[in-house]
N, C-alpha and C positions, 0 to 999 in steps of 0.2 A: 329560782329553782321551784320544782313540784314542792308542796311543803306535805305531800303526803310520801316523798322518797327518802329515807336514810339509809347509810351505807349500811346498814344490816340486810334491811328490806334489798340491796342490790345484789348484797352478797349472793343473798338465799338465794334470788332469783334465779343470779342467774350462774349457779348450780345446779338450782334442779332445772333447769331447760338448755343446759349446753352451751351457755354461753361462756364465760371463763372458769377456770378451776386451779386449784391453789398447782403450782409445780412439785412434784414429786410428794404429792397427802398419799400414798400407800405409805411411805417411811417416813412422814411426819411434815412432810412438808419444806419448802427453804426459801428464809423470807427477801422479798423485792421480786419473785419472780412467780410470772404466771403462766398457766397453758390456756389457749384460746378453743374451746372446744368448738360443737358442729355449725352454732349457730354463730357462736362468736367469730370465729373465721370469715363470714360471711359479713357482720355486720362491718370488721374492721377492712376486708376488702373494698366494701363499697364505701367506707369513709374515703378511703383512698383513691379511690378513683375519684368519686366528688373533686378532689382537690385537683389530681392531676388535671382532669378535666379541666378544672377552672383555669389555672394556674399556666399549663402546659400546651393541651391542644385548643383552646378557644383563642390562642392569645400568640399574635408574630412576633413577640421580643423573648420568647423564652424556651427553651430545651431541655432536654432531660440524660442525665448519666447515672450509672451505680458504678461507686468507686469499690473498692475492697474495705475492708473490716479490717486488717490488721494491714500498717502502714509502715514504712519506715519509721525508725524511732526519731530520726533529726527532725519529722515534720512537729514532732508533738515537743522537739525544745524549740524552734524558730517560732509555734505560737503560744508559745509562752507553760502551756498544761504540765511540763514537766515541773516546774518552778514555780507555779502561781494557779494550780487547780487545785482548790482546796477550800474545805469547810472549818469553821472552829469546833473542838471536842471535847467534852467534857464528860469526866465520869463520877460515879457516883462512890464515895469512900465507904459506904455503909452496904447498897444492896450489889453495889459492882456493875448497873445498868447505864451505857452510856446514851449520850444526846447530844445534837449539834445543838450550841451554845447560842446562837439566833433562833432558832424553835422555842428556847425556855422563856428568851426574855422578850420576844416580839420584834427584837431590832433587826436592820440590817445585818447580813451575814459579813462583819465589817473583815474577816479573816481573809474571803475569799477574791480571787481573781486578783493578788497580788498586793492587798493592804494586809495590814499589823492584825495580829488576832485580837477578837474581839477581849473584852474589859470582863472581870471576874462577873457570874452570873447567879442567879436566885438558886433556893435549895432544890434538892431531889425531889419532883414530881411525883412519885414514886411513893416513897419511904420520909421524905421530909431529911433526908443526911445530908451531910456539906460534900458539895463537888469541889475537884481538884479545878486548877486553872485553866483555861483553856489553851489547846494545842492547835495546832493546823495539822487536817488530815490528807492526803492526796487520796482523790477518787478515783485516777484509775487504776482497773485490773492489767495486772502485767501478766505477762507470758513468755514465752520462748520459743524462737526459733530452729527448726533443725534439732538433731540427737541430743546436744550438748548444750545444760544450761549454767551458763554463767554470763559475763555481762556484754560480752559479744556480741550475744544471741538472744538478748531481752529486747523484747518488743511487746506493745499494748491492743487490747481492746480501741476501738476509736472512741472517744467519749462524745463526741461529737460527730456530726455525716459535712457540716460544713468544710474541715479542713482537706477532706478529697475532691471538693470542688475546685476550692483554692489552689490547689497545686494541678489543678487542670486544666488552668484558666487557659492558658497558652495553645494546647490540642485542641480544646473546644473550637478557640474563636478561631484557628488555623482550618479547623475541619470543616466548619458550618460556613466559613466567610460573612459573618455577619457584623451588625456594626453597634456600637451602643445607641443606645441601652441595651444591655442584652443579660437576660437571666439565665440562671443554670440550676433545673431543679434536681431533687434527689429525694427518694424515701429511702428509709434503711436502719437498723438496728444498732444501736448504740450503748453503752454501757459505762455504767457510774457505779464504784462500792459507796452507796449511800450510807452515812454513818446510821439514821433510823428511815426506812424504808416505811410506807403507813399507807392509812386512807383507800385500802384498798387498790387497787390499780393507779390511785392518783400519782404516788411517786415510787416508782421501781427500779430494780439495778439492774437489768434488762428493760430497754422499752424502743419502741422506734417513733424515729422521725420523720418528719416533712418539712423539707428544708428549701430555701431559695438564695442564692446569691444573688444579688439585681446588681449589674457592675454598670456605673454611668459617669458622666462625666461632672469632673469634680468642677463645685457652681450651681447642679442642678440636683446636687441631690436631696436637700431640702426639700424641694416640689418634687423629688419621687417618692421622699418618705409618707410626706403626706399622703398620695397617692396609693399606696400600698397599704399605707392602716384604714383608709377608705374601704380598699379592696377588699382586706382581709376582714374587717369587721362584718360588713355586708353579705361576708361567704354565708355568715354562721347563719345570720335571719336567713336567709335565702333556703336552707336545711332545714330553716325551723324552731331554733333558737331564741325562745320569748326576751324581745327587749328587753324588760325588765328586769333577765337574770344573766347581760352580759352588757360588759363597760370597757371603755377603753381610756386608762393611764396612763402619762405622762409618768414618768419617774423619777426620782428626786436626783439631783447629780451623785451623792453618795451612794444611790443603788445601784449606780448602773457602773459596767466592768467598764476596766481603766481605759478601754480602744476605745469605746464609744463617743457619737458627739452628742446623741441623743438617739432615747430609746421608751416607745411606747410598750405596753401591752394590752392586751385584749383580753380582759379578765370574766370569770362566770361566778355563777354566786352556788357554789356547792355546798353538799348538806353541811362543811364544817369552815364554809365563809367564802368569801370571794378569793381565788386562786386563780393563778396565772392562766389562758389555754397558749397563749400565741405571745412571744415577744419578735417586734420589728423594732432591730435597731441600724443606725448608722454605723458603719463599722468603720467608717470613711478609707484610707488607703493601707491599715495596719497592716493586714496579713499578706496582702500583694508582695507590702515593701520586705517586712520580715522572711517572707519563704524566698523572694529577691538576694535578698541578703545570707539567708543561710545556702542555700544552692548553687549561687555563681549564676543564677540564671535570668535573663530583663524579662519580668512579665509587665510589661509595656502595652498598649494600644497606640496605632498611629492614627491619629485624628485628620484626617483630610482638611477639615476645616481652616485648624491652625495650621495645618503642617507641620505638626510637633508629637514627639512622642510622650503621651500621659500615663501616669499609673490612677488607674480609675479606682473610684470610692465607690462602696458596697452598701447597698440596704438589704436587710436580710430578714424576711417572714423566715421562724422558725416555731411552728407548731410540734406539741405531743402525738401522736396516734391513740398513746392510752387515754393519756388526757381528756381527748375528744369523744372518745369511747363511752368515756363515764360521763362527761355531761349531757351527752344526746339519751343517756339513759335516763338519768336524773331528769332531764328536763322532759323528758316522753312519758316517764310512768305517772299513772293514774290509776286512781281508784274510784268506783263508783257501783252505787245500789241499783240495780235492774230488779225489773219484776214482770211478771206475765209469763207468758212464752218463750219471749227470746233470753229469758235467764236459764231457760234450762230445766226451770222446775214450775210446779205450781207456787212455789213461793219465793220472795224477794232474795236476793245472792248479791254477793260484794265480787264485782270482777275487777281484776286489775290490769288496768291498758296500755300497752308501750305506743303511741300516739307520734311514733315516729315518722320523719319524712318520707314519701313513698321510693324517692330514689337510697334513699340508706335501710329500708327494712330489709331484715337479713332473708326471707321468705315474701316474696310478692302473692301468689297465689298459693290458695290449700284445695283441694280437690274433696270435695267430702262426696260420700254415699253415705244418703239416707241411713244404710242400715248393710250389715253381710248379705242382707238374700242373691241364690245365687244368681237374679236377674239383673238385680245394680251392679254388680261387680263389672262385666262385661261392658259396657257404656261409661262406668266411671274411669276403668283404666283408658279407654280408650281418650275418653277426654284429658284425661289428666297425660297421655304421651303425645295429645296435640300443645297442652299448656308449656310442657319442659323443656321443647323445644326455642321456646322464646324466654322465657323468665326462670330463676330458680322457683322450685314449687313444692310443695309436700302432698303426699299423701296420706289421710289417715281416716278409720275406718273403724276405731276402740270407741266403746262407749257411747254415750248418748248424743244427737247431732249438739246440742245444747253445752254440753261439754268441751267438744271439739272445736263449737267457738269460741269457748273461754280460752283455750289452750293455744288458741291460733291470736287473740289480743292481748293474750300476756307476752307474747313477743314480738308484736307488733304490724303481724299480716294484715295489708290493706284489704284483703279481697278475699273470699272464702266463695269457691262455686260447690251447690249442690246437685248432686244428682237422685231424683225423686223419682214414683214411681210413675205419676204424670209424663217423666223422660222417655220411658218405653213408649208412649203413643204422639205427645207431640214432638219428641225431639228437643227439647227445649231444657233449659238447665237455670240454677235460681243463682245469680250475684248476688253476694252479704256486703256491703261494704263495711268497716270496722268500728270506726269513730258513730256514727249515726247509727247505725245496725237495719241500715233501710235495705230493702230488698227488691230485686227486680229480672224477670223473668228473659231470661233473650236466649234464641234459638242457638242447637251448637256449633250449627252454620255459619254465624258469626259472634260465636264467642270471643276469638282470638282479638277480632277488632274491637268489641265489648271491653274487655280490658286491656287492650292498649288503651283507648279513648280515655279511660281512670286511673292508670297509671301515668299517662303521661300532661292529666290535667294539672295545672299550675295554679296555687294558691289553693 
């Protein structure tokens, strides 16, 4: 990670510039859950695409669906979430503040996905008072269906986006005619009552996914798995993700949930340690056979080869959206002393840099005029309604140009064009680029092409 980012420094940030903001702070706020403001929206869009992109349209083994958010209730007992989603709890007998019982003592969260709660845990973090034993808690939020609520009519949040793939398995492959390998991707909002919700964005009881089912034929999914944590690791460098602060784990057999046959993650090293962003595991044929078994229904593959009908085993990349959020921050901010001119001032200034990918920053281009007079005006919007047509872009026109570059590298804009007064006679307009702060003059004739050329440069 930056070791000049901490989740303070991100918070602040990115409040005051519109990137996220606590959910409902006029009434105090409600914790796990956040709103994505102007720039946030943007930045988390284009995480999104990045992936489908990769994932989806670059690649002939794999498709996309958006299941629905609230599911039949049978789907969440056949895989198991009714019965076996759950964390250990502990509360505090003195201050009354609870905590999942693996947070206090470091260990596996031995409760969940269907093992014995974990073993009596360390004092009140807090307060230093004796917690009670621990409990299993279920995460998810239930609801109701229809006017009448009683148990008829209770149905859940999804806690997961995989188990609507899973019960689609059958439509897809009927729809697409396609053959294995075949994956089925999905983003989409998901929901956990987190017993402590924290870190910021890192862990929330609202957040979305980016999910993939990879259904192959069982024998070869060892060499898909590998193959997929290859892929998925290589996503993040490729975005820009310094080696250094991301690794990929094997997991101990105690960690991983009782389906799996084996399951990597792909971990970052965040301001408060290395955390999960992405688990790929083997899910092998569980959920197939189980929603098989709860439904009355064969979700089957016929293998031409054998001549046999399979039920195919699953690797499954399942990435955060928030998650990736905060590490492309964490890992983009920077701080650094300028001096001269291009600080802004005649003396030395501390700027701080979102040093983001050019395909993830939330703003590509910022259109500056020199100044109000009312001869820039006229040429700058002009420019700036040839730029918005291609990219998202800002305009801004407050304060000194020197400012407006600071304003445009605290959130990460590759490219800042000016318009000066020089533009009235040659026609010609000044590129900033961000990271280096070098500058260079090109007509507005080809502007457009100017910054396609730096935007769409690699490495």
């Amino acid at each position: 990670m930056s070791t000049k980012a901490t989740v303070e420094k991100l918070v602040s940030l990115c409040k005051r510039r519109g990137l996220v903001f606590q959910s409902s702070e006029i009434y105090g706020g409600i914790g796990g859950f956040w709103d994505y403001g102007p720039l946030g929206v943007e930045l988390k869009n284009n995480i999104k695409q990045a992936w489908w992109k990769a994932v989806v349209q670059e690649r002939d083994d794999v498709v996309g669906q958006d299941a629905a958010i609230v599911m039949n209730p049978t789907v969440w007992k056949a895989s198991g979430h009714l019965d076996t989603f759950a964390d250990p709890m502990v509360d505090c007998k003195e201050c009354k503040k609870r905590f999942r019982a693996d947070d206090l003592t470091g260990a596996v969260p031995a409760g969940a996905h269907g093992h014995e709660a974990a073993a009596k845990v360390i004092r009140c973090p807090e307060c230093g008072g004796e917690l009670t034993e621990p409990r299993m808690f279920n995460l998810m939020f239930r609801t109701y269906v229809g006017p009448v609520e009683n148990d008829a009519s209770t149905a859940y949040l999804r806690p997961e986006t995989a188990q609507g793939i899973f019960v689609n398995f059958a439509n897809v492959l009927t729809a697409t005619r396609k053959k294995l390998p075949l994956g089925i991707a999905q983003i989409g909002k998901a929901f956990r009552n987190e017993i402590t919700p924290g870190n910021f964005i890192f862990r929330d009881r609202e957040f979305e996914q980016m999910e993939i089912e990879y259904f192959v034929k069982p024998g070869t999914d060892e060499e898909w798995h590998k193959h997929w944590v290859e892929e998925r690791y290589n996503w993040y460098l490729g975005l820009g993700l310094r080696k250094e602060n991301v690794r990929v784990r094997r997991l101990d057999p105690e960690e991983q949930a009782h389906y799996a046959k084996d399951t990597y993650e792909v971990e970052y090293l965040f301001p408060m340690g290395w955390s999960e962003l992405e688990g790929i595991a083997n899910r092998t044929d569980f959920d197939l056979r189980r929603h098989a078994e709860f439904s009355g229904r064969e979700l089957e593959y016929f293998d031409e080869e054998s001549g046999e009908h399979i039920v195919p085993y699953v690797i499954e990349p399942s990435a955060g959206v928030d998650r990736l959020f905060m590490a492309f921050l964490v890992d983009a901010y920077d701080e650094e002393e300028v001096r001269g001119p291009s600080a802004g001032s005649g003396r030395g200034e501390t700027r701080v840099i979102l040093r983001l990918h050019k395909d993830l920053a939330p703003i590509k281009v910022a259109v500056l005029p020199l100044s109000r007079h009312e001869k820039l005006v006229p040429p700058a919007r002009e420019v700036w309604a040839m730029v918005r047509k291609h990219w998202m872009s800002q305009y801004d026109d407050a304060q000194s140009i020197g400012r407006r570059y600071r304003r445009q590298d605290e959130v990460g804009t590759p490219l800042c064009v000016t318009i000066d007064f020089d533009t009235l006679e040659d026609k010609a307009v000044t590129i900033r680029e961000r990271d280096s702060m070098e500058q260079v003059r090109v007509p507005i004739a080809g502007l457009v092409e100017a910054l396609r050329e730096r935007l769409e440069a690699r490495g």
